[in-house]
N, C-alpha and C positions, 0 to 999 in steps of 0.2 A: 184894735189891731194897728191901728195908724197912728196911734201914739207909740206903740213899740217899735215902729218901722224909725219913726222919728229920732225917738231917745237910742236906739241902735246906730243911727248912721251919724248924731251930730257925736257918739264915745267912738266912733272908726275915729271920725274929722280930729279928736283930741288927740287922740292918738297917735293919727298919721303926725299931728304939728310936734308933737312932744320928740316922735321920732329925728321927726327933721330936723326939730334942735339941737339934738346932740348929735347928730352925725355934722352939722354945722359948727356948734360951741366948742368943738375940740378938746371938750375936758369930757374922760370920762367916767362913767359913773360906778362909782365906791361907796364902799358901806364904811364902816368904823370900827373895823377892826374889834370889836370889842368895846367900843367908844367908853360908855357912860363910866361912872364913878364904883361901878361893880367890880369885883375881882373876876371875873367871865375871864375863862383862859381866850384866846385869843385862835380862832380856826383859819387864820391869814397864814400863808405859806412863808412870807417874808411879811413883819409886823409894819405898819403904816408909823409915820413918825409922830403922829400924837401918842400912840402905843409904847413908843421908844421911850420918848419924855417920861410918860407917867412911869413907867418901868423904873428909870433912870431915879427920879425924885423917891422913888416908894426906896431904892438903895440906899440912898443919901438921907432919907430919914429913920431908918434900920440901925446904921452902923456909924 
């Protein structure tokens, strides 16, 4: 049981620090829009600009 109490409070400790990070690091955290090299339609409300790019280039190699 005192190793769960253990491995339970030093994932709070990661936690709490990760938190603190970003509410510190002032960037905040985003996903990818869709990122990878898949056609995955895109469930961002306004598309992230790597999304834009690849959008962009997939045009310009089309037409």
């Amino acid at each position: 049981m005192s190793i769960f109490l253990v491995t339970f409070v030093v994932m709070l400790v990661v936690v709490f620090i990760m938190a603190i990070g970003v509410m510190f690091g002032r960037r905040a955290i985003k996903g990818s829009c869709g990122g990878g090299m898949s056609k995955a339609e895109c469930v961002c409300v306004e598309k992230c600009d790597k999304r834009k790019k690849l959008d962009a280039e997939a045009q310009l190699n089309q037409g």
